[in-house]
N, C-alpha and C positions, 0 to 999 in steps of 0.2 A: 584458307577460309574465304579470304575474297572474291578468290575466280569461283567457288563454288556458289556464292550468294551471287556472282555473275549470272552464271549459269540459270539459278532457281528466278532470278526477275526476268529474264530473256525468257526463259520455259512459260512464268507468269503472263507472259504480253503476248507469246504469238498463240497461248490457248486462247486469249481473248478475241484474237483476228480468225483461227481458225475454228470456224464452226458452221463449215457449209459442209454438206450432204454432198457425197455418202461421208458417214463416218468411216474411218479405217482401223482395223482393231494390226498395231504393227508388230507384235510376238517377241518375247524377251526373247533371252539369248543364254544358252544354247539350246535348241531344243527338236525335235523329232519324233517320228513315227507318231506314236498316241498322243503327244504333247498338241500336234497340229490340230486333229481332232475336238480337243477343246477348245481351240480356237474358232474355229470353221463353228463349232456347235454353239460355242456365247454368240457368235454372230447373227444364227438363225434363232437362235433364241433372242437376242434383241429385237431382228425384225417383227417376231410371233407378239411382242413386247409393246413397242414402241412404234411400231409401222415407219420408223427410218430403216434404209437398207444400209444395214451395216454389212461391211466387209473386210477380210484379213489378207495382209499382205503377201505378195506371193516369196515365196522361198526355192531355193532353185531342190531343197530336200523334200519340196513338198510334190514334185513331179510323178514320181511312180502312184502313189495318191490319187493326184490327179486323173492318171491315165485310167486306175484302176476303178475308180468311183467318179462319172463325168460329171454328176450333179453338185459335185463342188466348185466346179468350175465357176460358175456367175456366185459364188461366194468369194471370192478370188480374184485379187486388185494386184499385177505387176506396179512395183514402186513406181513406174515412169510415167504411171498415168495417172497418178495422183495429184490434183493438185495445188498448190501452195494453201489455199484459202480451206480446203478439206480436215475437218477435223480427225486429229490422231490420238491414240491412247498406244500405251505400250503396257502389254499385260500378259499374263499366261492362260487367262480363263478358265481357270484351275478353283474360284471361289463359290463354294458351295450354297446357293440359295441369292447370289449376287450376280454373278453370271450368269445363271439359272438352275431350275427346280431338275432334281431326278428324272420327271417324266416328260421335261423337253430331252434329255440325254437320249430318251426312247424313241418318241417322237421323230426326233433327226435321223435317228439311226434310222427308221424305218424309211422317211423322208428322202433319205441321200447316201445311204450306203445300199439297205438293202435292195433299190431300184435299179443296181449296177447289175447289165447283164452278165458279166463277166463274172462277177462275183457269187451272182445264183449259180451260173456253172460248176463254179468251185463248191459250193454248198450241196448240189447234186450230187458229186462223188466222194464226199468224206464219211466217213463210220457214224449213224448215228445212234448207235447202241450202246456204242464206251463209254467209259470215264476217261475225262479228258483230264490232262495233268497237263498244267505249262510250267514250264520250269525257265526263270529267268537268271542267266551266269552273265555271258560277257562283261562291259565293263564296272557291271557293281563290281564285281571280284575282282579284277583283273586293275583296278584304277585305287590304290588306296584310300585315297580321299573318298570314294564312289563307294568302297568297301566298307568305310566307319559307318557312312550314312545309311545304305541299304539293305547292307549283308545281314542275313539273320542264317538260325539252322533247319535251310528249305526240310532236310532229309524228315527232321523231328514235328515240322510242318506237315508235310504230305500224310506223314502217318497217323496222323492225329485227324487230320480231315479224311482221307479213305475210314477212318473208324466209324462218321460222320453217315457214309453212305451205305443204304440198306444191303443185306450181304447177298439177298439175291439179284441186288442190281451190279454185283462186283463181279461179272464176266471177262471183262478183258479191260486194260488200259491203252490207252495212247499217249504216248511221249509227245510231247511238242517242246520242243526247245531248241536254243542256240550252241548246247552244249549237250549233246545228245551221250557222249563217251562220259562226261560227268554224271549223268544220270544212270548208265550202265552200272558204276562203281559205283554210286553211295544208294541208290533205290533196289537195289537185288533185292528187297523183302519185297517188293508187290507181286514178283515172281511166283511167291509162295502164296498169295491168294489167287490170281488170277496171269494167263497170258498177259502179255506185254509187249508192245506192238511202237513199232515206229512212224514217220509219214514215207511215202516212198521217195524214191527220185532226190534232185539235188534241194536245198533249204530253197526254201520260197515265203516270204514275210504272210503273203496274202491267200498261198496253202494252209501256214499257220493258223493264221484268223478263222479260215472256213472251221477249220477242225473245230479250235476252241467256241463257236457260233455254235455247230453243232452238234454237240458231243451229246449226250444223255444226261451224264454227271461232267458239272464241271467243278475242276481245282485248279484256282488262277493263281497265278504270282501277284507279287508287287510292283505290278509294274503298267504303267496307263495301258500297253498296249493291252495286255490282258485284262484288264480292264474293260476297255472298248469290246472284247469278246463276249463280257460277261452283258453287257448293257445291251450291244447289239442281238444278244440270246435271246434278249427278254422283247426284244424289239419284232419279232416270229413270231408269225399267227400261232395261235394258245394251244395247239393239238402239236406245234415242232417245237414249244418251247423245253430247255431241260429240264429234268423234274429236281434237280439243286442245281444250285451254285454255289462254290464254299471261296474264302478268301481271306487270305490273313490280314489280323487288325494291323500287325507292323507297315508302312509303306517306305517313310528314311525317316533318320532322327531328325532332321531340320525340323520335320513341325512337331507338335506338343507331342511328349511320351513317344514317337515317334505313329502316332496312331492314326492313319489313313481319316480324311475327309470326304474320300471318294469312293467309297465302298456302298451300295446299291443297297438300300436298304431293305431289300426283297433276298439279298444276297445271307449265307450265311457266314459269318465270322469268325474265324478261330484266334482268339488271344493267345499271347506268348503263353501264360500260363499252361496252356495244354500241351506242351511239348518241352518248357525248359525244367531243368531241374528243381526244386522247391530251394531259394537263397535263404 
């Protein structure tokens, strides 16, 4: 208890020294792919805010990111150039209406992702007629601890939100996932309303993304990155935007009922109730 009250009065004295410009927003731990994205976006939402240029620390997983979207780049502080007297926070930028409002989410996206030329390329060649399905496995499933928190039954999920989308819009689907044979095995019913189609070629995170951007219908997981698909959709001049979004209210149990904060309130929501059994 005492090296902790150590710690909490040292913490106390050097926020009072540091508080020169730029702020640095420095990212809990562990964290990846979409997680960064909130970071990088409370940042530019602070700026839009606050007119201090806030910025997030560089992460050596935030690289491909970076290459893929350059305009994050001057949001993006390598640790070595920070210095002593610069104020820090350490946060996930994950707080809904504190961080910032939904429609800085839009905003930025349109701001700093979709200005990537790289990125429109990719958005060029993807289906935009399908119903887009993401399906997130790795390690919720595969990590037990990952498993209690976020695992739910995507299968009784999916079928419940394609119920969701109109039946002459149910032409074909697209798989997007990191588990593509998982989906083979437990979705064989979409089969039976429409084609079912994969992405081609080998996995590529930022192929992914284009797909779920630009799908028709989209059916996201729980999971930031699909997420950022879903926001970035909505972030599309109004004639490529999709005509739904669906997304389950589960995200992991850590926060209340285990019910998503970050669900796009333009988006549509499927509760557990529509797919588990009545207890």
């Amino acid at each position: 208890m005492g090296e902790r009250l150590g710690r909490d009065l040292a913490a106390g004295v050097l926020a009072t020294v540091r508080r020169a410009d730029p702020p640095v927003i420095w990212g809990a731990e562990p964290m990846n792919g979409g997680n960064f994205l909130y970071l990088w976006a409370t940042a530019w939402a602070r700026r839009q805010e606050t007119g201090r240029p806030w910025l997030v620390r560089y992460k050596p997983k935030m690289e491909p990111w970076l290459t893929e979207f350059p305009a994050l780049r001057d949001l993006t502080v390598r640790e070595g150039d920070v210095s002593f007297r610069q104020e820090r926070t350490v946060e996930w930028g994950q707080q809904t209406f504190h961080d910032w409002c939904f429609r800085d989410l839009l905003d930025f996206a349109g701001d700093r992702l979709l200005t990537s030329d790289a990125f429109r390329a990719r958005l060029r060649r993807v289906d935009r007629d399908a119903v887009v399905i993401n399906v997130r496995r790795g390690d919720y499933y595969s990590d037990p601890v990952h498993r209690a928190n976020y695992g739910f039954d995507i299968a009784g999920y999916v079928r419940a939100a394609v119920t969701r989308i109109p039946a002459a819009d149910r032409t074909r689907f697209v798989l997007v996932s990191d588990d593509i044979e998982w989906c083979r095995a437990h979705l064989g019913f979409l089969a039976d309303v429409a084609p079912v189609e994969t992405l081609p070629g080998e996995h590529d995170m930022f192929n992914d993304l284009a797909q779920i951007v630009g799908g028709r219908h989209l059916v996201l997981a729980n999971s930031t990155f699909s997420y950022w698909g879903g926001y970035t959709a909505l972030a599309l001049p109004r004639a490529e935007r999709p005509r739904s979004i669906l997304a389950p209210l589960h995200f992991n149990r850590r926060y209340t009922r285990g019910e998503s904060p970050l669900v796009h309130p333009q988006w549509t929501v499927i509760p557990d109730e529509e797919f588990l059994p009545a207890g």
